[in-house]
N, CA, C and O atoms as a DFTB+ gen file, in Angstrom:
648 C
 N C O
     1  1     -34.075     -20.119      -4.242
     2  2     -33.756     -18.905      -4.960
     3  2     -33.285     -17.858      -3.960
     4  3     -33.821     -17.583      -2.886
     5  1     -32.393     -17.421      -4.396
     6  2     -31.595     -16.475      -3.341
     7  2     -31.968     -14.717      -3.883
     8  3     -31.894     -14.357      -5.058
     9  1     -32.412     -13.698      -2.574
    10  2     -33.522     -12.424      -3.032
    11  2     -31.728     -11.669      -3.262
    12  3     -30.754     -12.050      -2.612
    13  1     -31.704     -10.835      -4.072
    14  2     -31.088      -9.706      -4.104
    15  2     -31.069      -8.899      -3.359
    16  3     -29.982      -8.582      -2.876
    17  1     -32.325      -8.201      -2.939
    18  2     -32.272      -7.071      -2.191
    19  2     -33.321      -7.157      -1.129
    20  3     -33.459      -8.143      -0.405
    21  1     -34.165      -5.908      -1.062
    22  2     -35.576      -5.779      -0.408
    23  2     -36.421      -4.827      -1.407
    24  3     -36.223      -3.888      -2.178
    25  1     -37.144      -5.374      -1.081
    26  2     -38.037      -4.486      -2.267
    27  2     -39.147      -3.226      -1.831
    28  3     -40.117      -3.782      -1.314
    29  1     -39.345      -1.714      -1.860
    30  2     -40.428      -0.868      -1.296
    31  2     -41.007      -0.637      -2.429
    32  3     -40.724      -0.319      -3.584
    33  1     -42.293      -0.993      -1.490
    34  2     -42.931      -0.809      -2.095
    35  2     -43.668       0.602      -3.006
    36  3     -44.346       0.492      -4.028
    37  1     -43.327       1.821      -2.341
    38  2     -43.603       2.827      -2.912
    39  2     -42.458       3.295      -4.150
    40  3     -42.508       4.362      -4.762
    41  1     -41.502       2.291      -4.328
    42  2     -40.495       2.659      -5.403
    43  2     -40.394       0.833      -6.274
    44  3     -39.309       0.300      -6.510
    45  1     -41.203       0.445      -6.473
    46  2     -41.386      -0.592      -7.192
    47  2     -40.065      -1.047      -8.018
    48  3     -39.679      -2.215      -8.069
    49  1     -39.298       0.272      -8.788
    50  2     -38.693       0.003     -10.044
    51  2     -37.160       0.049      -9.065
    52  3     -36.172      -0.191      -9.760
    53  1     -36.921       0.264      -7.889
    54  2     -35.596      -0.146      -6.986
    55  2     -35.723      -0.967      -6.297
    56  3     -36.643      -1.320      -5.558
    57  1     -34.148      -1.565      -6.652
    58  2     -33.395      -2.522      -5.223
    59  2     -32.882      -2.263      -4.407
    60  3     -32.900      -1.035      -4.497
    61  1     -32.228      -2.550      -3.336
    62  2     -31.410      -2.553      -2.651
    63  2     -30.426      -4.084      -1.964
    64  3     -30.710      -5.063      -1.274
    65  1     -29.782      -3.805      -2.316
    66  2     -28.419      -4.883      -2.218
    67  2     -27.484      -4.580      -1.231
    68  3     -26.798      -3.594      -1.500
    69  1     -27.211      -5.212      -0.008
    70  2     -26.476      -4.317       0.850
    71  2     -25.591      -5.957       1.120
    72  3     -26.219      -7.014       1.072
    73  1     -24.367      -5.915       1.344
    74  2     -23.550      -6.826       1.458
    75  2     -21.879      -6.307       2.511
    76  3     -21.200      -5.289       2.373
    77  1     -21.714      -7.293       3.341
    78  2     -20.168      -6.439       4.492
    79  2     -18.924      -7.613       3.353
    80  3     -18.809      -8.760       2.920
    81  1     -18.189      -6.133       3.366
    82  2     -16.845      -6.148       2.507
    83  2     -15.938      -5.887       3.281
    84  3     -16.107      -5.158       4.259
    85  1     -14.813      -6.441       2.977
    86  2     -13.600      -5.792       3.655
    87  2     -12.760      -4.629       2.788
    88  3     -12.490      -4.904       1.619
    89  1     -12.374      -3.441       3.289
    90  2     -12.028      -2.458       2.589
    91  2     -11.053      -1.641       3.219
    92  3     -10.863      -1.444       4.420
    93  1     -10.326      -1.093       1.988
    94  2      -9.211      -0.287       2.911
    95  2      -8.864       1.269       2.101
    96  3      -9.223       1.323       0.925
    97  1      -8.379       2.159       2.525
    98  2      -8.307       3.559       2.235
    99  2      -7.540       3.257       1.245
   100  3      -7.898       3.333       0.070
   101  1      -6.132       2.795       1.727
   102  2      -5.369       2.569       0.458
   103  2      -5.081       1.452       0.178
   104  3      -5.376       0.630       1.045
   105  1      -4.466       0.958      -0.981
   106  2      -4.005      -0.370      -1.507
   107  2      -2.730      -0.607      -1.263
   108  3      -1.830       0.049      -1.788
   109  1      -2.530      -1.609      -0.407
   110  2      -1.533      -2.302      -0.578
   111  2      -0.396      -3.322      -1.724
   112  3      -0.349      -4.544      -1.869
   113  1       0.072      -2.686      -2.107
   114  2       0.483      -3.476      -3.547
   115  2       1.680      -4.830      -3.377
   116  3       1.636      -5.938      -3.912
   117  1       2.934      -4.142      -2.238
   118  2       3.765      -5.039      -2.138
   119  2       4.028      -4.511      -0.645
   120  3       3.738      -3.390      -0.229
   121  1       4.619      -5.521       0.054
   122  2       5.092      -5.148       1.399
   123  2       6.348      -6.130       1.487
   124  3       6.491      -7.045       0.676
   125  1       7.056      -5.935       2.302
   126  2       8.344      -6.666       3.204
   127  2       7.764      -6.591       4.731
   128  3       8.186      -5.637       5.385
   129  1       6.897      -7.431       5.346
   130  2       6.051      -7.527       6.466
   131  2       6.216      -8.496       7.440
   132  3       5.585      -9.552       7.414
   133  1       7.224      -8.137       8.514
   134  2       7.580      -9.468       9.178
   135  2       8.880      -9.966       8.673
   136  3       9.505     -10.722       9.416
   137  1       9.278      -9.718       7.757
   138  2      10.599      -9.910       7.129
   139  2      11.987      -9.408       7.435
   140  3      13.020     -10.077       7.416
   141  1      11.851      -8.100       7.727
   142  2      12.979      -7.536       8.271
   143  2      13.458      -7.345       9.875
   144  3      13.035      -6.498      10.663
   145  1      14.437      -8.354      10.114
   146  2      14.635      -8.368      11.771
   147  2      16.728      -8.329      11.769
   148  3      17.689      -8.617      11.056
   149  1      16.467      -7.906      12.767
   150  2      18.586      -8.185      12.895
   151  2      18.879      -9.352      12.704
   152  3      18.525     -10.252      13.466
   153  1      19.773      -9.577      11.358
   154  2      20.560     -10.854      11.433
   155  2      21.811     -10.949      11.703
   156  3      22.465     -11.957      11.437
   157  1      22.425      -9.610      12.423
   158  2      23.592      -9.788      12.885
   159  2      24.975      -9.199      11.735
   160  3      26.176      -8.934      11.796
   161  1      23.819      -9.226      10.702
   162  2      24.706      -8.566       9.531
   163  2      24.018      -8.079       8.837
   164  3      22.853      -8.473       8.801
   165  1      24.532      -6.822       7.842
   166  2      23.697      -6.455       6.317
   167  2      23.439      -6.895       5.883
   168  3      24.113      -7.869       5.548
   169  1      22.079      -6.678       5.349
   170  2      21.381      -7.864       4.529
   171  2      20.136      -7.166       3.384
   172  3      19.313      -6.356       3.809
   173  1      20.146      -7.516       2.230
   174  2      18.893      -6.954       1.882
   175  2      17.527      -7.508       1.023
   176  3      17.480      -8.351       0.128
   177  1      16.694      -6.897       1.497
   178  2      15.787      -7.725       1.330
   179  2      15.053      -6.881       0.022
   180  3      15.337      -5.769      -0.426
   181  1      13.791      -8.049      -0.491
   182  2      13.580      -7.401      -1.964
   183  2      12.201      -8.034      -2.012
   184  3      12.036      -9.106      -1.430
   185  1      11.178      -7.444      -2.674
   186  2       9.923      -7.754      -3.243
   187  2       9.646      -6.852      -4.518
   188  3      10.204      -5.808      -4.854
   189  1       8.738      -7.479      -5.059
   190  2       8.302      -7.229      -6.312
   191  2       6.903      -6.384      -6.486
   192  3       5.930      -6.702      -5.803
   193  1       6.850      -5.542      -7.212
   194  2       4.713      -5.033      -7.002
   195  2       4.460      -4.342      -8.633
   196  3       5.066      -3.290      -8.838
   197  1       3.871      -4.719      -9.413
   198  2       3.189      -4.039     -10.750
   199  2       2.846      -3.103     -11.010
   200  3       1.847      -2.888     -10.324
   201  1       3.138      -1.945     -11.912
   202  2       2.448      -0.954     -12.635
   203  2       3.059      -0.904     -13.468
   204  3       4.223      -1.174     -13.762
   205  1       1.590      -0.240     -14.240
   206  2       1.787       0.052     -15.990
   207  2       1.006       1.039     -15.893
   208  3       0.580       1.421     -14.803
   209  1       0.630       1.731     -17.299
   210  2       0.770       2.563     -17.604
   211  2      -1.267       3.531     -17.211
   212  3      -1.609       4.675     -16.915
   213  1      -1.804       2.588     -17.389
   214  2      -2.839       3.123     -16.777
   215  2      -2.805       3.071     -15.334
   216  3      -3.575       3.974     -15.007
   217  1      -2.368       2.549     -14.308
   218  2      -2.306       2.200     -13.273
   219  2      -1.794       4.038     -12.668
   220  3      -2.456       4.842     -12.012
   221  1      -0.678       4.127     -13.120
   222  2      -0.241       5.038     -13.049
   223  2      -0.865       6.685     -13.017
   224  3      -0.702       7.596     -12.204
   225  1      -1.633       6.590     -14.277
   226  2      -2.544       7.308     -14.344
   227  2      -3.377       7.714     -13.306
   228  3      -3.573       8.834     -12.834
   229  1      -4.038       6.139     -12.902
   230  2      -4.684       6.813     -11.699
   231  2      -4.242       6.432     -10.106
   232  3      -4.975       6.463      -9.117
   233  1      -3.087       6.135     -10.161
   234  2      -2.528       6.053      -8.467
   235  2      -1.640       6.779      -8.525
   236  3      -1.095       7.099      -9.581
   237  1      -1.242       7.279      -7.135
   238  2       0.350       7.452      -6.609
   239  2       0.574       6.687      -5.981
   240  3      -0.135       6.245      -5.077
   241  1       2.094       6.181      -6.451
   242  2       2.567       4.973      -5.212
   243  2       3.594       5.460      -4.501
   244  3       4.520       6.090      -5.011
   245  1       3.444       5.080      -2.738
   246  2       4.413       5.622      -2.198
   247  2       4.980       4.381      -1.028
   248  3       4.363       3.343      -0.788
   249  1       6.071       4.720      -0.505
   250  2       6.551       3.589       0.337
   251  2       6.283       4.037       1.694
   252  3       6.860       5.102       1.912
   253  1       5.526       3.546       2.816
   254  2       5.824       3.446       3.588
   255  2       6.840       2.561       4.709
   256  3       6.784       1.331       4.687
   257  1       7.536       3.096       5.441
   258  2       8.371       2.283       6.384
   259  2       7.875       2.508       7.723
   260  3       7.332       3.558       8.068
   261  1       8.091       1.392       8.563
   262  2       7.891       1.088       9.952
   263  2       9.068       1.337      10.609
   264  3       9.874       0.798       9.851
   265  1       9.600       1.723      11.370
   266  2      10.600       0.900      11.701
   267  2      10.542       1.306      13.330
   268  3      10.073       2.297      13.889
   269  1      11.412      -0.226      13.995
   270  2      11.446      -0.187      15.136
   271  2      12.736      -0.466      15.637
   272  3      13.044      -1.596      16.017
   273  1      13.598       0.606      15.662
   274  2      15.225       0.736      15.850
   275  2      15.953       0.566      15.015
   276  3      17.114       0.201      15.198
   277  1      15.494       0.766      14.028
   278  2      17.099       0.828      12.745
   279  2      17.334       2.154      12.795
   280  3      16.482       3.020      12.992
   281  1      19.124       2.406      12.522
   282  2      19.504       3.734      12.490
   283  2      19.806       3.924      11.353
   284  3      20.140       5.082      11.101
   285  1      19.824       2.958      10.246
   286  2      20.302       3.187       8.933
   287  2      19.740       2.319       7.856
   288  3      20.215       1.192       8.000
   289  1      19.069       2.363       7.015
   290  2      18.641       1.219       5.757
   291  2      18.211       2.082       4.360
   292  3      17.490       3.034       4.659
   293  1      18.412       2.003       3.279
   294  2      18.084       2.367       2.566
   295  2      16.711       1.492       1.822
   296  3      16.328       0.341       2.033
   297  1      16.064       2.757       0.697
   298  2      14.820       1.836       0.497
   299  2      14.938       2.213      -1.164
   300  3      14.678       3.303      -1.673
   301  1      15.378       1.058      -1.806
   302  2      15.292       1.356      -3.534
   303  2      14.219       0.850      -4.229
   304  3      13.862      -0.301      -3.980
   305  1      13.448       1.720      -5.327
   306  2      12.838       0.831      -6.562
   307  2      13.418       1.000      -7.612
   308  3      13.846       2.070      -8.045
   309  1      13.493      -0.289      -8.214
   310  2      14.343      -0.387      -9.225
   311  2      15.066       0.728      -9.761
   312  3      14.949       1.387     -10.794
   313  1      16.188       0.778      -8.347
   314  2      17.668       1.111      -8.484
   315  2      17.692       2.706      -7.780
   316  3      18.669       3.143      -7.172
   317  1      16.530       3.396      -7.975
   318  2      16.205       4.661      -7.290
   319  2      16.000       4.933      -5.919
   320  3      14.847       4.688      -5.566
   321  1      16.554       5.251      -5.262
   322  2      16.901       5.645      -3.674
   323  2      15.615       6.391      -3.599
   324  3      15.573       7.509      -4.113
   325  1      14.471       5.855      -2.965
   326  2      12.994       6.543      -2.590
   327  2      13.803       7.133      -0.748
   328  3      13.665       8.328      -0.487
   329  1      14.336       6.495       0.010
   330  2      14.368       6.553       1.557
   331  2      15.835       6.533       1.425
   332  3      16.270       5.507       0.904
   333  1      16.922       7.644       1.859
   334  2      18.253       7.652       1.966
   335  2      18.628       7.309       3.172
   336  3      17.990       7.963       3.997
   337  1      19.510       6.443       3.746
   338  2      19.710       6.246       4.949
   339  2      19.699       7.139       6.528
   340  3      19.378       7.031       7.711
   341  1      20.475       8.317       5.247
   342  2      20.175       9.004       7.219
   343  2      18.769       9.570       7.425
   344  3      18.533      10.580       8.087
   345  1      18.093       9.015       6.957
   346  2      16.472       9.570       7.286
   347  2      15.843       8.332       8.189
   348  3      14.814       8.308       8.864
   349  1      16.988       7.167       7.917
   350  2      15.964       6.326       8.975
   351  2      17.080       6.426      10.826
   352  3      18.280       6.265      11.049
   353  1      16.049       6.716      11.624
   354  2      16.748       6.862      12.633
   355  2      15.807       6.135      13.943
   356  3      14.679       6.556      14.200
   357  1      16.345       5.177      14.591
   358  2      15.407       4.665      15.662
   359  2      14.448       5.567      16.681
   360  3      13.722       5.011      17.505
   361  1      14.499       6.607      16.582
   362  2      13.709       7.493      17.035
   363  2      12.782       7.746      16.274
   364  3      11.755       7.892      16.936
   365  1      12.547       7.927      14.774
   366  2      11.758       7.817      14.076
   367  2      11.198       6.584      13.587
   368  3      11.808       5.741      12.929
   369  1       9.651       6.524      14.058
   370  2       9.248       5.137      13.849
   371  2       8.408       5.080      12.152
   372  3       8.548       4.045      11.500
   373  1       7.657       6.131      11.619
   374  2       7.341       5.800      10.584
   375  2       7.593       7.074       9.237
   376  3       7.551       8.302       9.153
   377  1       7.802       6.171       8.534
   378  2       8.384       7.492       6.971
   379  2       7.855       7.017       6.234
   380  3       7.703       5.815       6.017
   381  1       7.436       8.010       5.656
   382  2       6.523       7.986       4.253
   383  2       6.984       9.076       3.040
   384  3       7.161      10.294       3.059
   385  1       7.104       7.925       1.846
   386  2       8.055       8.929       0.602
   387  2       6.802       8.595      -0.513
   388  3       6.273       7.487      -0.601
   389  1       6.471       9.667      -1.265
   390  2       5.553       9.127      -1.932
   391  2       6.909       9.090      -3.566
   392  3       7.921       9.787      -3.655
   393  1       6.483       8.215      -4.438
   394  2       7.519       7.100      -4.796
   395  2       7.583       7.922      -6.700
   396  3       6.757       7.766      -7.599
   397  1       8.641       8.602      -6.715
   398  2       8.822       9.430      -8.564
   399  2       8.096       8.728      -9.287
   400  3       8.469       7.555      -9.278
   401  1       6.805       9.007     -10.212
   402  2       6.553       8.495     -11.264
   403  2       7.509       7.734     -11.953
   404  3       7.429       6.507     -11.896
   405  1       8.639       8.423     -12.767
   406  2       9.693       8.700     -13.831
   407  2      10.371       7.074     -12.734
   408  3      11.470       6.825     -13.230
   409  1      10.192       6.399     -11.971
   410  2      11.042       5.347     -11.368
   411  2      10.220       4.557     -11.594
   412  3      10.749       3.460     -11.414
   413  1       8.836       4.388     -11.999
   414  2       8.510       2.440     -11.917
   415  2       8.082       2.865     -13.892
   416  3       8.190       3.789     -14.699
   417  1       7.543       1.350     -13.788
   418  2       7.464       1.054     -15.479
   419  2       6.039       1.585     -15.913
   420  3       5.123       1.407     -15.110
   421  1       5.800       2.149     -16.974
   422  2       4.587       2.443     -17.501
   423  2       4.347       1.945     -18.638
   424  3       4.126       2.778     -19.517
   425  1       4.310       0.826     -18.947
   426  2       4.115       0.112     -20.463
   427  2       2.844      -0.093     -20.310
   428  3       2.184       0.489     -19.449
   429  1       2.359      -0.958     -21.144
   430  2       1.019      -0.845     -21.474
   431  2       0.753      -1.851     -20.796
   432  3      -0.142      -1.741     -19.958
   433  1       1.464      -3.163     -20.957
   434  2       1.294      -4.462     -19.996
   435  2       1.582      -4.263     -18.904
   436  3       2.225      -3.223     -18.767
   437  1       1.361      -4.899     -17.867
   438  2       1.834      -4.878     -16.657
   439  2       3.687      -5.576     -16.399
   440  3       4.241      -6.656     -16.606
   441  1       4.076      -4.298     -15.879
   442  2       5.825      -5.029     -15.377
   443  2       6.091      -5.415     -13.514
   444  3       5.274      -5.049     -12.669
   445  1       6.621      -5.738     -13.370
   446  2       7.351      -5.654     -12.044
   447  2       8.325      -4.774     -11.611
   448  3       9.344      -4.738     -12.300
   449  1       8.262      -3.986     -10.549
   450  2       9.112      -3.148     -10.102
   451  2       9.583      -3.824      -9.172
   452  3       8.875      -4.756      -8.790
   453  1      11.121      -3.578      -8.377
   454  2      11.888      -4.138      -7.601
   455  2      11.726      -3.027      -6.667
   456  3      11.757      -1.852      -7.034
   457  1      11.518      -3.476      -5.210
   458  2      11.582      -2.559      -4.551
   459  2      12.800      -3.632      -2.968
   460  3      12.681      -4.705      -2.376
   461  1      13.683      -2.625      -2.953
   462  2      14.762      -3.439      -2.214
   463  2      14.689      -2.244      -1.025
   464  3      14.171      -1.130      -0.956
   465  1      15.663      -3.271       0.059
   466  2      15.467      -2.871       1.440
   467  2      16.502      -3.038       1.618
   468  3      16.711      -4.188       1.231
   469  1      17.872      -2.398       2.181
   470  2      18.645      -3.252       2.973
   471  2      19.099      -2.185       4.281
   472  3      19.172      -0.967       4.445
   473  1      19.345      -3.401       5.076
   474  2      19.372      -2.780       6.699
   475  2      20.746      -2.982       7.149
   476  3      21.343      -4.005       6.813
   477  1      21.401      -1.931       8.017
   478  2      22.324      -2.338       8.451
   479  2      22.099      -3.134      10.179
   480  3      21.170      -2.743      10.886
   481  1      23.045      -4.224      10.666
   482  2      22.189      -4.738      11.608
   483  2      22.384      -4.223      12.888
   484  3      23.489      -4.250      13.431
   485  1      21.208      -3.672      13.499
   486  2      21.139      -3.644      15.071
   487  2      20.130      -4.340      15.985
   488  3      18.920      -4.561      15.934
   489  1      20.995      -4.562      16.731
   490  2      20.181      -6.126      18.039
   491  2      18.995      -5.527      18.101
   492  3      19.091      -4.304      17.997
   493  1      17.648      -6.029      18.262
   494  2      16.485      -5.999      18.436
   495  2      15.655      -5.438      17.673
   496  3      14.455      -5.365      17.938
   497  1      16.184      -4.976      16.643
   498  2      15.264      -4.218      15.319
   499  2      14.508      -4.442      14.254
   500  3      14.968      -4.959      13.236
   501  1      13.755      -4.219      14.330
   502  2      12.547      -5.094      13.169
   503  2      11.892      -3.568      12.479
   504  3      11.744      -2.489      13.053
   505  1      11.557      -3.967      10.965
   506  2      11.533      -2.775      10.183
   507  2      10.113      -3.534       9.396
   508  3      10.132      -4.723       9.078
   509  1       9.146      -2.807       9.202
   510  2       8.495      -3.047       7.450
   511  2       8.062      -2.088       7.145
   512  3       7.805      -1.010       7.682
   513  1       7.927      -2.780       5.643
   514  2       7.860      -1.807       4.680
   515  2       6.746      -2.256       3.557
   516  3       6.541      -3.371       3.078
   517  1       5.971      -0.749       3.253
   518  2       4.752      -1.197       2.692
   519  2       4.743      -0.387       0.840
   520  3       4.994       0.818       0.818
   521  1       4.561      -0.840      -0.058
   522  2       4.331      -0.582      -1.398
   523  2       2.781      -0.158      -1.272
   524  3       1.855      -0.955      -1.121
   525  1       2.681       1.085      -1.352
   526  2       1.135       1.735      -1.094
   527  2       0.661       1.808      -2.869
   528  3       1.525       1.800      -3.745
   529  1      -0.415       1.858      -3.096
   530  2      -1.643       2.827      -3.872
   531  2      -2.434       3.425      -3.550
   532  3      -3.297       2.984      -2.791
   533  1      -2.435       4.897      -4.100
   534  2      -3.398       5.409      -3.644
   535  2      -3.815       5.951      -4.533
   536  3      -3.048       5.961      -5.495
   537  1      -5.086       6.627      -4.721
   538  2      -5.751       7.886      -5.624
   539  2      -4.978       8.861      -5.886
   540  3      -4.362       9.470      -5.012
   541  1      -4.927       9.094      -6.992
   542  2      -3.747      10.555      -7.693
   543  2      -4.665      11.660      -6.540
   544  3      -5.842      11.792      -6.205
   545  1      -3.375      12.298      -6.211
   546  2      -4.422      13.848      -5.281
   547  2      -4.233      13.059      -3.948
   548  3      -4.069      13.906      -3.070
   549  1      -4.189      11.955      -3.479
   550  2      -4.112      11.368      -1.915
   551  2      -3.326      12.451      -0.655
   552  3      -2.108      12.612      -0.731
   553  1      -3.913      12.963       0.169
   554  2      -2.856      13.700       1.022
   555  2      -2.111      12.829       1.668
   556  3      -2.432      11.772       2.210
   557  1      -0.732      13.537       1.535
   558  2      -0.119      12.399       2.723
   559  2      -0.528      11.848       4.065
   560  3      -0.459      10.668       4.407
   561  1      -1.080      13.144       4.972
   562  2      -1.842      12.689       5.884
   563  2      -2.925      11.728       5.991
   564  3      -3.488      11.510       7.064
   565  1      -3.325      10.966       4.564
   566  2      -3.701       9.576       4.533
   567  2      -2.721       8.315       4.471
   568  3      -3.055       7.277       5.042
   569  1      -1.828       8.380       3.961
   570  2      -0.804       7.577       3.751
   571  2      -0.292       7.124       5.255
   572  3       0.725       7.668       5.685
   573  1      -0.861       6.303       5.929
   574  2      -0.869       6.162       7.680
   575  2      -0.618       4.724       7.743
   576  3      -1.066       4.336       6.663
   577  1      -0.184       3.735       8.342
   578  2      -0.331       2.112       8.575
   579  2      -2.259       1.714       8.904
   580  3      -2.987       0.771       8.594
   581  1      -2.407       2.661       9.465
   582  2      -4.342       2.089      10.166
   583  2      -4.781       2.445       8.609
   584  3      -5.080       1.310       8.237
   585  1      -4.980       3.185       7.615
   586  2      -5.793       3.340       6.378
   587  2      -5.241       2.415       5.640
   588  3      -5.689       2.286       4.501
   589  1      -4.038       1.456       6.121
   590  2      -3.547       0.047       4.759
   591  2      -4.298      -1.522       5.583
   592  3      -4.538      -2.635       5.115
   593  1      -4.457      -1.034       6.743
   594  2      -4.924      -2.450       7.064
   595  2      -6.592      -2.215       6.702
   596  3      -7.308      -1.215       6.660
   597  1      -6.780      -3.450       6.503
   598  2      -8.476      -4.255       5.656
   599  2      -9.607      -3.991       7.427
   600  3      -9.589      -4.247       8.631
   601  1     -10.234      -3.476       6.609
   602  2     -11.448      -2.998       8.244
   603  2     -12.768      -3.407       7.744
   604  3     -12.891      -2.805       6.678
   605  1     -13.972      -4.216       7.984
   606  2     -15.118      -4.622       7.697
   607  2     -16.137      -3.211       7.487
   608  3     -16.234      -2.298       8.306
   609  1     -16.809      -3.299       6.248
   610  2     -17.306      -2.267       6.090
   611  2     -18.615      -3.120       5.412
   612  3     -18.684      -4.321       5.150
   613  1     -19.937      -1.719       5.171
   614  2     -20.970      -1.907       5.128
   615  2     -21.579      -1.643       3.675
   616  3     -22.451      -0.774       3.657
   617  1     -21.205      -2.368       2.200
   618  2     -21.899      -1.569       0.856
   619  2     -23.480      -1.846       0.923
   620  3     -24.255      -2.735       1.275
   621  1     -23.499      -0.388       0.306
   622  2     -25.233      -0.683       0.282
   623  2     -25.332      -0.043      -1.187
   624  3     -25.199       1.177      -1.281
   625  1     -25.608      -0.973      -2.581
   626  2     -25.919      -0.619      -3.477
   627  2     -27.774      -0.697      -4.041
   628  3     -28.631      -1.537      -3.766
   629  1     -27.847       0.437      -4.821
   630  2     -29.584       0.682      -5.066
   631  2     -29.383       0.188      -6.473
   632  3     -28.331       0.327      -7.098
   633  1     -30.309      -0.314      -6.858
   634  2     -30.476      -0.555      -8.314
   635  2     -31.672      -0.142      -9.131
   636  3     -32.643      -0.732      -8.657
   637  1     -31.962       0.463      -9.950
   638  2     -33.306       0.730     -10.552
   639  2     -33.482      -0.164     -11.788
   640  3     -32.677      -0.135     -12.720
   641  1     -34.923      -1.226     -11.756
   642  2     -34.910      -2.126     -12.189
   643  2     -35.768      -1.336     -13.546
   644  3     -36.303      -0.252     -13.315
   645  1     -35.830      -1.751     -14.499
   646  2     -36.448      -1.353     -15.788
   647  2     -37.490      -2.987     -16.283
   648  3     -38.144      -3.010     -17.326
């Protein structure tokens, strides 16, 4: 038999349940990760990521980009220019657009949004790009690459037993 928690004794009617999760500030929904490198030509690349209509409600989704020497790429969701080209410049390594409501789908079911990339090519350049969620109200100054990657964390839930 496997214990739930620990039990004190001066609080008889609580548990405690403590279990390591992996967790992250924000959600990652869709990325182009490793995908975008110079092929010597224009090229564009495309992934897919879901929302509907409650989703919406309670996230903002925004795109982050990496990039490491592109001077030019645009960044569309379905068909809407979130990142205009001359904003990407190899001197600038990361941009963050948080992404128009009024541009992805809000139905009741879940849809797919298209979120396209295309780069124009320069020798040694590698770009990604991340489809964020976050909490409606998120400051941008969270919207960072270190708050999307998964970091080992510590839940400790109490339970009061009846």
């Amino acid at each position: 038999m496997r214990t739930l928690g620990t039990l004190n004794t001066s609080a008889p009617d609580i548990a405690r349940v403590e279990r390591y999760v992996l967790t992250t500030k924000v959600e990652r929904v869709g990325s182009l990760e490793g995908l975008i490198r110079d092929a010597g030509q224009p090229r564009t690349y495309t992934t897919n990521f879901p929302t509907n209509d409650a989703y919406l409600r309670i996230y903002d989704y925004w795109v982050l980009v990496i990039n490491r020497g592109y001077d030019s790429a645009f960044v569309d969701v379905n068909n809407n220019r979130v990142v205009p080209p001359n904003e990407i410049n190899r001197h600038i390594t990361e941009i963050k657009k948080q992404i128009n409501e009024t541009y992805l789908y809000n139905y009741t079911e879940f849809r797919d949004n298209i979120l396209s990339v295309r780069t124009q090519s320069n020798p040694g350049a590698s770009m990604d790009v991340y489809i964020l969620a976050a909490p409606k109200g998120t400051p941008p100054g969270q919207i960072t690459l270190d708050n999307v990657r998964v970091k080992p964390a510590r839940f400790v839930l109490y339970l009061w037993l009846k």
